[in-house]
Backbone and ligand atoms as CSV (ligand in chain L), in Angstrom:
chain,resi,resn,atom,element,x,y,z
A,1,UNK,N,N,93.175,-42.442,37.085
A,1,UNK,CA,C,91.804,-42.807,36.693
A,1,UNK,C,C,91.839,-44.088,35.868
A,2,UNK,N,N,90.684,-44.763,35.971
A,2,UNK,CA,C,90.585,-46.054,35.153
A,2,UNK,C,C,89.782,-46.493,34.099
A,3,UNK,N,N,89.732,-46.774,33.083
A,3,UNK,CA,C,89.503,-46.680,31.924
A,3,UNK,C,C,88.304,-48.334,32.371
A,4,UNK,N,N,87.097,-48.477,32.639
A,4,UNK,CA,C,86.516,-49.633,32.777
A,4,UNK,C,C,85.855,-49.962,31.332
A,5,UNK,N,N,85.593,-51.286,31.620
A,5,UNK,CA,C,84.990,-52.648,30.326
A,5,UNK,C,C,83.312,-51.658,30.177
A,6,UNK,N,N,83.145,-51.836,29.493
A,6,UNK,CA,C,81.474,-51.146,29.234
A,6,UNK,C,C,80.581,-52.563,28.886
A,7,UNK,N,N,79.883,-52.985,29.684
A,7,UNK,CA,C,79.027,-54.116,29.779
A,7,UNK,C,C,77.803,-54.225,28.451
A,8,UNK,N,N,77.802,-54.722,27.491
A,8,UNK,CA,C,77.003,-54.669,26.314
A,8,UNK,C,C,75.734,-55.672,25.896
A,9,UNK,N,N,74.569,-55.175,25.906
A,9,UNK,CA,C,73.137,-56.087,26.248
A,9,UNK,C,C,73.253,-56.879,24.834
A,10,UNK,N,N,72.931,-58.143,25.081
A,10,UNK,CA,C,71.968,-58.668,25.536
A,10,UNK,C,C,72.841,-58.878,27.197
A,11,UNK,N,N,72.475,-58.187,28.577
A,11,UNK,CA,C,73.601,-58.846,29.689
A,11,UNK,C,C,72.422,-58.510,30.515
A,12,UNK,N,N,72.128,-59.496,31.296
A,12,UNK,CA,C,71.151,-59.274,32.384
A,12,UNK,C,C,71.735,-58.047,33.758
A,13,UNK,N,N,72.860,-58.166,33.801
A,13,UNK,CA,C,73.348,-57.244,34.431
A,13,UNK,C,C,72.897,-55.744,34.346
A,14,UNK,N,N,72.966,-55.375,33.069
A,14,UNK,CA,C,72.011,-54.148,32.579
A,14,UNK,C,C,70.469,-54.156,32.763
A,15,UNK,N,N,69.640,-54.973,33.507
A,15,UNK,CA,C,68.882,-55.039,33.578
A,15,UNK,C,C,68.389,-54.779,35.406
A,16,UNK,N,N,69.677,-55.171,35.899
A,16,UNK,CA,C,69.241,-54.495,37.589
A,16,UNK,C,C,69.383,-53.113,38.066
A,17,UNK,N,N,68.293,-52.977,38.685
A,17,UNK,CA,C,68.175,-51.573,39.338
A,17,UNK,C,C,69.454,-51.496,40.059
A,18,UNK,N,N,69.807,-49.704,40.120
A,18,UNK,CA,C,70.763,-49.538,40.786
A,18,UNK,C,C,70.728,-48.613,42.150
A,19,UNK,N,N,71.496,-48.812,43.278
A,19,UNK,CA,C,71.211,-48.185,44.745
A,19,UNK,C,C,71.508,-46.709,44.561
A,20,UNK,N,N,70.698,-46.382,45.609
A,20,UNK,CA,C,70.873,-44.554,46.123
A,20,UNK,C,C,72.129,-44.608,46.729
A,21,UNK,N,N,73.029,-43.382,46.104
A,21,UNK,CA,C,74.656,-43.138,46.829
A,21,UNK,C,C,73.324,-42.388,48.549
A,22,UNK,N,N,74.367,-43.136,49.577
A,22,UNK,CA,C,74.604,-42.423,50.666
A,22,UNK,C,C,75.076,-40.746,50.889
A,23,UNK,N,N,76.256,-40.809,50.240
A,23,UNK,CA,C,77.027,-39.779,50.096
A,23,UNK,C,C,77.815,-39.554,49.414
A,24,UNK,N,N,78.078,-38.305,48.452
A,24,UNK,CA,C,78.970,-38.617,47.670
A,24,UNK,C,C,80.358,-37.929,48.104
A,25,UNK,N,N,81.248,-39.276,48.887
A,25,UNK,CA,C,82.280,-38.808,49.076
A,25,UNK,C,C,83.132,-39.185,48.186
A,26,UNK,N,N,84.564,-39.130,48.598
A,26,UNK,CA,C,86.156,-39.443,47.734
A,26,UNK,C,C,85.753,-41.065,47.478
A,27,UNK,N,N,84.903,-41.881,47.298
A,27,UNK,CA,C,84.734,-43.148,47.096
A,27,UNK,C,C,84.106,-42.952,45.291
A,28,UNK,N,N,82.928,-42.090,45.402
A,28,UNK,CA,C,81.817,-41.872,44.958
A,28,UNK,C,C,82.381,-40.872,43.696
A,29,UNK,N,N,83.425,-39.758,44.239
A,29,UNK,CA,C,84.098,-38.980,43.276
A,29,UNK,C,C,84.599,-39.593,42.155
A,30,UNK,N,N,85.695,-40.674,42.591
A,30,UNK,CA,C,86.352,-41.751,42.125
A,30,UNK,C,C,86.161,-42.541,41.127
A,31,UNK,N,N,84.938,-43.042,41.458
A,31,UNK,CA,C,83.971,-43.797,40.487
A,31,UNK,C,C,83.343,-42.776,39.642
A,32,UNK,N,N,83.200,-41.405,40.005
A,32,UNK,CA,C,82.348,-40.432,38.794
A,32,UNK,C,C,83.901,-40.378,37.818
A,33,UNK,N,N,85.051,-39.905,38.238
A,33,UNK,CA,C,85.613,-39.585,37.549
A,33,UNK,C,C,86.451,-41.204,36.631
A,34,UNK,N,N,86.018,-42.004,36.912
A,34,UNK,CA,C,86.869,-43.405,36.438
A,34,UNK,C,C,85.756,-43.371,35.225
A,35,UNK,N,N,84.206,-43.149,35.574
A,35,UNK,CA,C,83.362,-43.117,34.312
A,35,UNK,C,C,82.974,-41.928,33.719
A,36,UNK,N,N,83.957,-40.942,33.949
A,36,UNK,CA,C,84.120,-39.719,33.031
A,36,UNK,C,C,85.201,-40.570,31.790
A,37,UNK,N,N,86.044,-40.828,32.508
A,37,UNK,CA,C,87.226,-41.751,31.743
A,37,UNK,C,C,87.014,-42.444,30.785
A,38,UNK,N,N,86.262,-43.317,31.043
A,38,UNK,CA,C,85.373,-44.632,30.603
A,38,UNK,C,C,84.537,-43.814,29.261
A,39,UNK,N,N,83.856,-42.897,29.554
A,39,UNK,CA,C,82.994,-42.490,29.068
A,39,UNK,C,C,83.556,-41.425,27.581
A,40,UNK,N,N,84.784,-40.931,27.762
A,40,UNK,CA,C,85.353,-40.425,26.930
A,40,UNK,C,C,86.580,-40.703,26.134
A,41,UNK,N,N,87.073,-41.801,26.546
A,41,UNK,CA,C,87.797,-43.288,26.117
A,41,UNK,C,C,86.929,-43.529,24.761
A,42,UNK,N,N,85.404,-44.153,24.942
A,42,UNK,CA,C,84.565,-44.407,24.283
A,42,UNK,C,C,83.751,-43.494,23.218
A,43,UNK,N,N,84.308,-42.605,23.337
A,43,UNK,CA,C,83.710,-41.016,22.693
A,43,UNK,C,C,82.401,-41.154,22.311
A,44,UNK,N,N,81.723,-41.345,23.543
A,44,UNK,CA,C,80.622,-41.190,24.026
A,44,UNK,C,C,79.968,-39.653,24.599
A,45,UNK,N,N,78.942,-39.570,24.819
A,45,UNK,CA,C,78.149,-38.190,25.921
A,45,UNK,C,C,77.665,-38.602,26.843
A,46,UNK,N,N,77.682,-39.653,27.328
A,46,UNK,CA,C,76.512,-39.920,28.654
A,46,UNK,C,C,77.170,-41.249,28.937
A,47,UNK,N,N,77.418,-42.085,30.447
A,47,UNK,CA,C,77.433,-43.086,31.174
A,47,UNK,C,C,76.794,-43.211,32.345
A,48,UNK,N,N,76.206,-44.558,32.829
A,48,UNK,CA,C,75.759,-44.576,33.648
A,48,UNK,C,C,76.456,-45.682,34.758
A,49,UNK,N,N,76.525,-45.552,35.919
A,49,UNK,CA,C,77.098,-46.745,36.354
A,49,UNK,C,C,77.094,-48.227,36.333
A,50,UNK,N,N,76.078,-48.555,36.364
A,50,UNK,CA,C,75.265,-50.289,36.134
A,50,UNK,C,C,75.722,-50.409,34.403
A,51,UNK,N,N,76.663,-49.395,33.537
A,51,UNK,CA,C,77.026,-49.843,32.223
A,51,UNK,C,C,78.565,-50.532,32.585
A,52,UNK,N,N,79.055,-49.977,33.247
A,52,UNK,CA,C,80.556,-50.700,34.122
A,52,UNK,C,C,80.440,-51.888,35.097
A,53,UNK,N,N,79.223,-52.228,35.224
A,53,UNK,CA,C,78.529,-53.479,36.389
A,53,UNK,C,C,78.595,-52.786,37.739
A,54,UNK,N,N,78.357,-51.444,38.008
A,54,UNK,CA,C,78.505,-50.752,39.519
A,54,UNK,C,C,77.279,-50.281,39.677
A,55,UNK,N,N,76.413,-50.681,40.949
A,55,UNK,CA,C,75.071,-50.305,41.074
A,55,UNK,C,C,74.560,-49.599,42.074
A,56,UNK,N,N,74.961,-48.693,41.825
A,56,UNK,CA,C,75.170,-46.827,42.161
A,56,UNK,C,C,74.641,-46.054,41.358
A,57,UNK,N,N,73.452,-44.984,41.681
A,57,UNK,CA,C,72.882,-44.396,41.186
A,57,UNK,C,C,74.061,-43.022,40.740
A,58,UNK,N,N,74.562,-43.299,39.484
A,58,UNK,CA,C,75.584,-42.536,39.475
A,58,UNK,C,C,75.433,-42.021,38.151
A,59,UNK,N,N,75.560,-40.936,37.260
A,59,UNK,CA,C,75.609,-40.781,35.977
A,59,UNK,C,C,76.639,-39.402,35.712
A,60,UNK,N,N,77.085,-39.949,34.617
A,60,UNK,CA,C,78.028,-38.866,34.351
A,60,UNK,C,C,77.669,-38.464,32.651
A,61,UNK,N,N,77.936,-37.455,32.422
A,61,UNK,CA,C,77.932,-36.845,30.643
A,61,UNK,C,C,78.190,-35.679,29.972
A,62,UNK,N,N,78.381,-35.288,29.195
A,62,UNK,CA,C,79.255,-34.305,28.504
A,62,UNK,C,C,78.972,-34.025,27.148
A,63,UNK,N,N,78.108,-33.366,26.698
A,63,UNK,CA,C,77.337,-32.758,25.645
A,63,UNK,C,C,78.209,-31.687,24.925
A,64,UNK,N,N,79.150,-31.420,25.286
A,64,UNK,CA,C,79.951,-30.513,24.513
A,64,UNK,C,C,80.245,-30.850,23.276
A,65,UNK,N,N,80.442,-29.945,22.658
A,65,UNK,CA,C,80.781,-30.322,20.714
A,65,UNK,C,C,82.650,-30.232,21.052
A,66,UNK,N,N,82.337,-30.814,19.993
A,66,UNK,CA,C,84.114,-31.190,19.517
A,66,UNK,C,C,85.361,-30.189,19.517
A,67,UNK,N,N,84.562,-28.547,19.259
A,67,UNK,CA,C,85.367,-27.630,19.371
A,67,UNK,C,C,84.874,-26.842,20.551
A,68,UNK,N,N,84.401,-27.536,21.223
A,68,UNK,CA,C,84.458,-26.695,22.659
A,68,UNK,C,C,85.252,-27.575,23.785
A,69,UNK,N,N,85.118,-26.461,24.752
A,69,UNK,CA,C,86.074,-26.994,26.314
A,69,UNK,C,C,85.171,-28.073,26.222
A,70,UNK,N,N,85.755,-29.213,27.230
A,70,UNK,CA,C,85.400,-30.429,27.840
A,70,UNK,C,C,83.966,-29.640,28.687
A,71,UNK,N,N,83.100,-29.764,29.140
A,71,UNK,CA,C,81.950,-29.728,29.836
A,71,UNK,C,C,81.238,-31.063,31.345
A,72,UNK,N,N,82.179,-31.559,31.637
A,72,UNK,CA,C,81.636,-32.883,32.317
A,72,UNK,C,C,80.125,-32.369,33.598
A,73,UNK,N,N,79.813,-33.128,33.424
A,73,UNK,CA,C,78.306,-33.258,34.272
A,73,UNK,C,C,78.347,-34.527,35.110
A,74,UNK,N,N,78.399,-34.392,36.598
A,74,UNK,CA,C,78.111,-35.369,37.083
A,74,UNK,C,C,77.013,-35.652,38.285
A,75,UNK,N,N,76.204,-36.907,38.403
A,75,UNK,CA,C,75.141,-36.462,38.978
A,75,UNK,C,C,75.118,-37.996,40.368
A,76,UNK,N,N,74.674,-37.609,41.374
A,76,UNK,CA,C,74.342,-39.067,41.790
A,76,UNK,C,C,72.899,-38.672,42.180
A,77,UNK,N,N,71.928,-40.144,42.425
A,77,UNK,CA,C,70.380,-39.981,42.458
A,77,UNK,C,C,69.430,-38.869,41.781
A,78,UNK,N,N,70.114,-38.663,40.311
A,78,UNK,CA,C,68.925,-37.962,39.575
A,78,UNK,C,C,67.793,-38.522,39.939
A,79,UNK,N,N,66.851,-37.626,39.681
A,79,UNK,CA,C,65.774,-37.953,39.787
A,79,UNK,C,C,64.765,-36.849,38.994
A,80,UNK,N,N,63.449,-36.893,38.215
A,80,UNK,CA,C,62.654,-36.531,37.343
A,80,UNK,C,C,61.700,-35.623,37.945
A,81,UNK,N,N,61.622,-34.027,38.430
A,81,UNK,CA,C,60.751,-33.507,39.493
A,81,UNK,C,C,59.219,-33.133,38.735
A,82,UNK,N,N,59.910,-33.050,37.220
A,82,UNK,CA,C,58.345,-32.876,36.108
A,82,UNK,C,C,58.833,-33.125,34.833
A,83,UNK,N,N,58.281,-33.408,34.237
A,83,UNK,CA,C,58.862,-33.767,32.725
A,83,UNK,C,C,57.607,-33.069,31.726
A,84,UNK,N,N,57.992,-32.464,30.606
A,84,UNK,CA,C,56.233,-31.831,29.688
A,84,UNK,C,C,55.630,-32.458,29.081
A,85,UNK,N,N,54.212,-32.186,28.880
A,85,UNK,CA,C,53.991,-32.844,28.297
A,85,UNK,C,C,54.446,-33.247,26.544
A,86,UNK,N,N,55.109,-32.144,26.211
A,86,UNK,CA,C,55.237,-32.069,24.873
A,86,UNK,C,C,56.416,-32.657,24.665
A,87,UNK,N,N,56.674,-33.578,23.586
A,87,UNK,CA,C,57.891,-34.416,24.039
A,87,UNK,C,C,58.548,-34.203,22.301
A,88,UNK,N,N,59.763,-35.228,22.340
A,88,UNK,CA,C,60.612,-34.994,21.327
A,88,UNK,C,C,60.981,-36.132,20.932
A,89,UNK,N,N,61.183,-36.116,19.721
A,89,UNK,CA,C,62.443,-37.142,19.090
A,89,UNK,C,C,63.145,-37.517,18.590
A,90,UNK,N,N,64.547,-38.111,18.496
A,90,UNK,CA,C,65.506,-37.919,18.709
A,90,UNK,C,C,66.064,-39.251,18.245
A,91,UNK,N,N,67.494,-39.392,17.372
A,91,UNK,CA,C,68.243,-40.799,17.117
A,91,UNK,C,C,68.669,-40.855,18.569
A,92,UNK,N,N,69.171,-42.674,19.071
A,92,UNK,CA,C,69.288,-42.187,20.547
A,92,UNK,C,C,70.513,-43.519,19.734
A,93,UNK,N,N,71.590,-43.161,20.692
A,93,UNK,CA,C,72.361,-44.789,20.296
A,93,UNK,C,C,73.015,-44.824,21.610
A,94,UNK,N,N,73.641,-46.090,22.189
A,94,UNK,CA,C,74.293,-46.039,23.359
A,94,UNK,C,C,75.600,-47.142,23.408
A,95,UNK,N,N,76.240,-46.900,24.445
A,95,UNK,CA,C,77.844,-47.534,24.430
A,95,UNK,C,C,77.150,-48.629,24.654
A,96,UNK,N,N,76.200,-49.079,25.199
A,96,UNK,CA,C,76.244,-50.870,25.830
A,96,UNK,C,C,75.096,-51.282,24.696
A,97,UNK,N,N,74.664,-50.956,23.657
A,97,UNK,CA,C,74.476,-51.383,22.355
A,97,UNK,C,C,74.926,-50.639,21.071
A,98,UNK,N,N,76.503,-51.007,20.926
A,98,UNK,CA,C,77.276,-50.516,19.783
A,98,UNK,C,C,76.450,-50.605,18.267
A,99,UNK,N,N,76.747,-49.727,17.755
A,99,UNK,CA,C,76.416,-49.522,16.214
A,99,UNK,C,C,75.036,-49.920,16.025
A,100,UNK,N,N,74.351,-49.141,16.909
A,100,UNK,CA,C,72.395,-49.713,16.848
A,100,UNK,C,C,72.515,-48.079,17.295
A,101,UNK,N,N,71.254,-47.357,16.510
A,101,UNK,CA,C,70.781,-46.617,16.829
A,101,UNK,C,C,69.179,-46.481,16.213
A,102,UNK,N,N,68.262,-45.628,17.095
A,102,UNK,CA,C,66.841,-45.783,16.755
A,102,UNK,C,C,66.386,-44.239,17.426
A,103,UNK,N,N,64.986,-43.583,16.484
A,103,UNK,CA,C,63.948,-42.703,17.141
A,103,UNK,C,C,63.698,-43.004,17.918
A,104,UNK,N,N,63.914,-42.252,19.140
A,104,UNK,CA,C,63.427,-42.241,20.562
A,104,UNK,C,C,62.205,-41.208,20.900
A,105,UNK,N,N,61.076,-41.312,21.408
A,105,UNK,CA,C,60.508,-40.030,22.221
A,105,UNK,C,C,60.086,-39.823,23.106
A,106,UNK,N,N,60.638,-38.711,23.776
A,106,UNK,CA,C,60.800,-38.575,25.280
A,106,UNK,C,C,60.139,-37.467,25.467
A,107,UNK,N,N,59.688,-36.761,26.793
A,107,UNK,CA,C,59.268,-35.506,27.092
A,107,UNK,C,C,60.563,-34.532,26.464
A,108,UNK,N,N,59.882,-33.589,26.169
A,108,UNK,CA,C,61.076,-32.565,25.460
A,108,UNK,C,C,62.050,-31.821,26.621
A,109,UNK,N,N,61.283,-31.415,28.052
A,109,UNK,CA,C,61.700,-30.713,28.815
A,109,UNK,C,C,61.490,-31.680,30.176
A,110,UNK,N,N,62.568,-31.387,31.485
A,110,UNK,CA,C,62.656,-32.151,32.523
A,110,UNK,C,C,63.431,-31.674,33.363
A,111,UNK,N,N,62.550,-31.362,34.757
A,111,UNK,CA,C,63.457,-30.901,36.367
A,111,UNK,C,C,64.048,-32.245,36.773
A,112,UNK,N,N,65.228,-31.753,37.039
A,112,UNK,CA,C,65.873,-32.986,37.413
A,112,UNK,C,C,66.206,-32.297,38.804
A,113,UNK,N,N,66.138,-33.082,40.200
A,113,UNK,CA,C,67.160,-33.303,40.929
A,113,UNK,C,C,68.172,-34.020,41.412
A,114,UNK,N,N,69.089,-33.163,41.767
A,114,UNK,CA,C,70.467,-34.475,42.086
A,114,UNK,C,C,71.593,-34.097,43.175
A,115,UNK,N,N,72.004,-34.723,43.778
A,115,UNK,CA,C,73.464,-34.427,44.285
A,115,UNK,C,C,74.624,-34.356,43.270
A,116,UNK,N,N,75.478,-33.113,43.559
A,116,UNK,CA,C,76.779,-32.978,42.638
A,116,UNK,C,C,78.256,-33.086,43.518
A,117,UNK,N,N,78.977,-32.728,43.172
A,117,UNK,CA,C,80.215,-33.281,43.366
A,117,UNK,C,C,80.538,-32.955,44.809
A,118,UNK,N,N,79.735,-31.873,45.715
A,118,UNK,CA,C,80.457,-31.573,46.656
A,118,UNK,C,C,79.143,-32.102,47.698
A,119,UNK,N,N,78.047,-33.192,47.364
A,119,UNK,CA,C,77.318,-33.930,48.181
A,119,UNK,C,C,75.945,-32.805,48.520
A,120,UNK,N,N,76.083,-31.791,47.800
A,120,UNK,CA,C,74.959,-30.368,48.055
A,120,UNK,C,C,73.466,-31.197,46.819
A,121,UNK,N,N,72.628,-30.956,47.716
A,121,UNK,CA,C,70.907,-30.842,46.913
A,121,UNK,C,C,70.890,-29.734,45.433
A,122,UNK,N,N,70.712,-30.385,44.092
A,122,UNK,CA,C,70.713,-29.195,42.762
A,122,UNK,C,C,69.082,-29.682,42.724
A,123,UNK,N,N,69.108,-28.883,41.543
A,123,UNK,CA,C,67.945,-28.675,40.675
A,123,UNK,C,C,68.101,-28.027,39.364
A,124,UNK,N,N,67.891,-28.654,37.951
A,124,UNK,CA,C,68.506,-28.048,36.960
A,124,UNK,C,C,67.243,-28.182,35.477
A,125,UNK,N,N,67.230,-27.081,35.002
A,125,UNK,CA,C,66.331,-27.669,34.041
A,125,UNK,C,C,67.029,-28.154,32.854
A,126,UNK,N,N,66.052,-29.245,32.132
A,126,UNK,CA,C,67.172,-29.275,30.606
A,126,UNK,C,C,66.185,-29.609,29.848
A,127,UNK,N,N,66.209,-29.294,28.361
A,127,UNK,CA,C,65.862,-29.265,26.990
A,127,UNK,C,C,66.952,-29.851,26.233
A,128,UNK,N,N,66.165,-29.922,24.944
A,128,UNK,CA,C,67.215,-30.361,23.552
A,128,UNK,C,C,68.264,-31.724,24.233
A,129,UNK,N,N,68.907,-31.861,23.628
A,129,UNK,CA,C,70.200,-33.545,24.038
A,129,UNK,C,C,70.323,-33.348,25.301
A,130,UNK,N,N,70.280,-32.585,26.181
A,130,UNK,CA,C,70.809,-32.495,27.585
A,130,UNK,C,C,69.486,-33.232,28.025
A,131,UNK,N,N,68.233,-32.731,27.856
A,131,UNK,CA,C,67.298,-33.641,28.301
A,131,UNK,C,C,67.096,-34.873,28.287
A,132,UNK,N,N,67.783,-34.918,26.784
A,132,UNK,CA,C,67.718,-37.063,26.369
A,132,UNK,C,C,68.556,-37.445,26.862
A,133,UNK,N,N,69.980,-36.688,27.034
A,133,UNK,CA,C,70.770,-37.942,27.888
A,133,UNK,C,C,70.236,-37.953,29.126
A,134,UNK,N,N,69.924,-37.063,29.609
A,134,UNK,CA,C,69.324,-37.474,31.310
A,134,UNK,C,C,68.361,-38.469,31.458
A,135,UNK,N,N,67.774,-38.161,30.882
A,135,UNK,CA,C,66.661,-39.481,30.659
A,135,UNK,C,C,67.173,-41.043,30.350
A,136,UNK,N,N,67.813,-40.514,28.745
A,136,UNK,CA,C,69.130,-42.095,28.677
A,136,UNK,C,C,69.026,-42.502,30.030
A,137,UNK,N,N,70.527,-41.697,30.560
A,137,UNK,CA,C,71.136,-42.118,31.832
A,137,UNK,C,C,70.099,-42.668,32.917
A,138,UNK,N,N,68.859,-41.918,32.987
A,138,UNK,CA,C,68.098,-42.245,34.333
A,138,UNK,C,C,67.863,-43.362,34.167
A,139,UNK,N,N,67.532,-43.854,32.848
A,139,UNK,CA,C,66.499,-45.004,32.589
A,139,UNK,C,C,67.800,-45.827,32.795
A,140,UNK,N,N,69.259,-45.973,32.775
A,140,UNK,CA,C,70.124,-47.080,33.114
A,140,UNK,C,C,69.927,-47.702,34.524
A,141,UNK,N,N,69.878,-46.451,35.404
A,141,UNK,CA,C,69.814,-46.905,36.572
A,141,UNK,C,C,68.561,-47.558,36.896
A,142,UNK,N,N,67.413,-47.414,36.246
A,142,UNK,CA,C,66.832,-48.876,36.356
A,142,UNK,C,C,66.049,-49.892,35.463
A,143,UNK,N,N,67.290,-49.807,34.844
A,143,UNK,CA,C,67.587,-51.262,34.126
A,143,UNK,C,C,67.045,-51.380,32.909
A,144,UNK,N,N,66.620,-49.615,32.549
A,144,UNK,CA,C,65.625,-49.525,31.067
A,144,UNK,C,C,66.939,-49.171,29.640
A,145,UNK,N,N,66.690,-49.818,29.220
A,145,UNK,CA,C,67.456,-48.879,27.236
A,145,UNK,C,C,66.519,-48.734,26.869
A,146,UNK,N,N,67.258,-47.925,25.412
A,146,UNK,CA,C,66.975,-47.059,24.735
A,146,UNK,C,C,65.762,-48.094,23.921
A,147,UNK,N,N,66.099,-49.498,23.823
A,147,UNK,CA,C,65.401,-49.621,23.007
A,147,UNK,C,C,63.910,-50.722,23.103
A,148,UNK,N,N,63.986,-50.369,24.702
A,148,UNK,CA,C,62.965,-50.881,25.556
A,148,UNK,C,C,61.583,-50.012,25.142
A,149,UNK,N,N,62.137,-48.426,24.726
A,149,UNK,CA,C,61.178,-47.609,23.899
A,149,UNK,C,C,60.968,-47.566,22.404
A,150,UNK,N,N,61.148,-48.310,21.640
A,150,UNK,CA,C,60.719,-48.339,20.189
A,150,UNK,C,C,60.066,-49.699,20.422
A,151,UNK,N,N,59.792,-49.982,18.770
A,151,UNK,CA,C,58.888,-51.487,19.102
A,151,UNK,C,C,59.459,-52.587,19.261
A,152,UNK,N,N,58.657,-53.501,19.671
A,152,UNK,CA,C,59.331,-54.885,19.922
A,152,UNK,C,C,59.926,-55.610,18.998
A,153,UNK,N,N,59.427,-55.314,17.930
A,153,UNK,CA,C,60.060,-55.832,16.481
A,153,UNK,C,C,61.885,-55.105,16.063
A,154,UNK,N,N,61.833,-53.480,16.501
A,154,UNK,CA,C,62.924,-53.228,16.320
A,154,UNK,C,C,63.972,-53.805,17.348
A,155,UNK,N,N,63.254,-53.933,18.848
A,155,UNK,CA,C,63.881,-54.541,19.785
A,155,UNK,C,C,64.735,-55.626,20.040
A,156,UNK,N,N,63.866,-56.854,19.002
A,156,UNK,CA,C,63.987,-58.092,18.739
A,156,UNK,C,C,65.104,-57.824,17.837
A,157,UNK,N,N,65.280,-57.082,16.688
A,157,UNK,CA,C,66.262,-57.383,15.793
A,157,UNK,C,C,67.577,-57.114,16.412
A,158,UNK,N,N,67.621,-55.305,16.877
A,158,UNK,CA,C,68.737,-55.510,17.618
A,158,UNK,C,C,69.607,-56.033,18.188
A,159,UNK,N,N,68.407,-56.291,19.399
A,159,UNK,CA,C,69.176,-57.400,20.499
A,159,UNK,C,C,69.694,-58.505,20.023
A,160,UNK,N,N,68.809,-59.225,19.228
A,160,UNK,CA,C,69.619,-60.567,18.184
A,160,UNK,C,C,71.344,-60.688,17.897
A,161,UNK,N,N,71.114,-59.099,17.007
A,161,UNK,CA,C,72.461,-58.617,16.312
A,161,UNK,C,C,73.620,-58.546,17.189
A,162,UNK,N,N,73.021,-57.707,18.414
A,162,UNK,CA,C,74.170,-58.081,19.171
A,162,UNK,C,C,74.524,-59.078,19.878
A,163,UNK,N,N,73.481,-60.063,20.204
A,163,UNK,CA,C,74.000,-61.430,20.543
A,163,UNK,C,C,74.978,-62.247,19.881
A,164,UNK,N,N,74.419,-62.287,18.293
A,164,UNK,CA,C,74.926,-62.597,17.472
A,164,UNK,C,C,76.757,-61.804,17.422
A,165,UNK,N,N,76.412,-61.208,17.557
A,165,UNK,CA,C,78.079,-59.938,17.186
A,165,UNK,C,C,78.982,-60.514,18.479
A,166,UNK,N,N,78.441,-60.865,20.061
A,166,UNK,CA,C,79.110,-61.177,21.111
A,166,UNK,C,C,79.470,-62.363,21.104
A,167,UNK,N,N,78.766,-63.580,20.135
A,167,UNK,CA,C,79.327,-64.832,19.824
A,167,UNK,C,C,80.484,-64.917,19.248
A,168,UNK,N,N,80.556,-63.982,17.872
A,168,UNK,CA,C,81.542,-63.395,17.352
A,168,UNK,C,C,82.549,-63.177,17.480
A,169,UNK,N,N,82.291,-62.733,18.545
A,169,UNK,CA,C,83.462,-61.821,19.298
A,169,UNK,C,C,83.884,-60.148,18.534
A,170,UNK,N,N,82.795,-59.889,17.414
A,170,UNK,CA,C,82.957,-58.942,16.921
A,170,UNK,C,C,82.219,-57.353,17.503
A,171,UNK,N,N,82.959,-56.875,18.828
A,171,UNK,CA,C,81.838,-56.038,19.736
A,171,UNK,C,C,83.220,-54.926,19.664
A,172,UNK,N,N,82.789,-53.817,19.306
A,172,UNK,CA,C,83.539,-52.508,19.689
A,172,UNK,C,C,82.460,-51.670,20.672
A,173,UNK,N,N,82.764,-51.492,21.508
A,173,UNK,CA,C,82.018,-49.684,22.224
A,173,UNK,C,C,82.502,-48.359,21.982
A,174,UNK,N,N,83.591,-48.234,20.918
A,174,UNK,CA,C,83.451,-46.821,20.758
A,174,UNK,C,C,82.522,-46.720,20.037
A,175,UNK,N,N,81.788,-45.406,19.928
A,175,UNK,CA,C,80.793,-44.756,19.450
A,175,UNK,C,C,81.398,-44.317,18.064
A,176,UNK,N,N,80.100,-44.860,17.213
A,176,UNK,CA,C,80.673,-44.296,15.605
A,176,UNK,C,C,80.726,-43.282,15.197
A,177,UNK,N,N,81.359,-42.702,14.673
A,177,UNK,CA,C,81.468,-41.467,13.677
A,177,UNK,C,C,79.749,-40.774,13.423
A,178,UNK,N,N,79.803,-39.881,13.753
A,178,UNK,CA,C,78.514,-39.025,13.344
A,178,UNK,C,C,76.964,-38.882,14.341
A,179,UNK,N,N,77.122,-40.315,15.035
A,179,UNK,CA,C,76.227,-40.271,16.327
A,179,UNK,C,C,76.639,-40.076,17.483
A,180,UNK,N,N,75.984,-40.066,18.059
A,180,UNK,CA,C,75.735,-39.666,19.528
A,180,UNK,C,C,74.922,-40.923,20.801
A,181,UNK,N,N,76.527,-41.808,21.266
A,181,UNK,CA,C,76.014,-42.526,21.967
A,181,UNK,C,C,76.439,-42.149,23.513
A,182,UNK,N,N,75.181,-42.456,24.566
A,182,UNK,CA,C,75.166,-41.875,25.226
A,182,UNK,C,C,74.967,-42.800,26.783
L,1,NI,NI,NI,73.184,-45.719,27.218
């Protein structure tokens, strides 16, 4: 398995929509499990493909706590079948904007469908963090962050910071101590 670069915004790259898998064969596996890798390298919960520059509706994540088994989740063409109206919110932080985190609010609850590992039609419900990373993740594949949802003012500063930090050359993607980037 391969440990890939995690692409960090301000990058227009993060900004293109990403394609419907055909099928998820031994191509498709490959790439879930290279950004399981990727994704826990970074001690992260959630990746999406278009964060590695691959634009494949692909997401992978892992909500498990620290003293439990590994849990991996992998999905290709999620998709949103209802979301509630009653929504939630939540610190949201993510690998492709290091050491930025912000209140997010999202629907609290959400049917997702997807293809899983053996190319079969799911359907799964989720609440609490399982819901936000899905959402996270969905919104990668086209071309939305986290912080496309707070205001433009917090938006603006961010993004700055990390421009500023990539001039630098001062950019880590592991995920800090105590949050949850996803
Ligand atoms: Ni993210």
């Amino acid at each position: 398995m391969t440990v890939h670069q995690i692409l960090v915004a301000p990058d227009p790259v993060l900004r293109k929509t990403a394609v419907a898998v055909e099928c998820v064969d031994d191509v498709v596996r490959t790439l879930m499990d290279d950004m399981l890798e990727t994704m826990y390298d970074a001690n992260g919960i959630g990746l999406a493909a278009p964060q590695i520059g691959i634009f494949k509706r692909a997401i992978v994540l892992d909500i498990s706590r620290e003293d439990e088994d590994p849990a991996p989740i992998t999905m290709a063409n999620p998709e949103i079948l209802w979301a509630s109206a009653e929504t939630t919110t939540r610190e949201e932080g993510c690998l492709s904007l290091p050491e930025h985190y912000a209140d997010v609010t999202r629907p609290a609850v959400v049917k997702v469908r997807y293809l899983d590992r053996e190319n079969e039609i799911r359907e799964t419900d989720a609440e609490g963090l399982l819901a936000v990373c899905l959402q996270h993740e969905m919104d990668h594949l086209d071309g939305t962050l986290f912080v496309d949802r707070i205001s433009a003012l917090k938006r603006g500063i961010i993004l700055r910071k990390l421009q500023k930090a990539k001039k630098t050359g001062k950019i880590d993607t592991h995920a800090s101590a105590g949050h949850d980037s996803i």
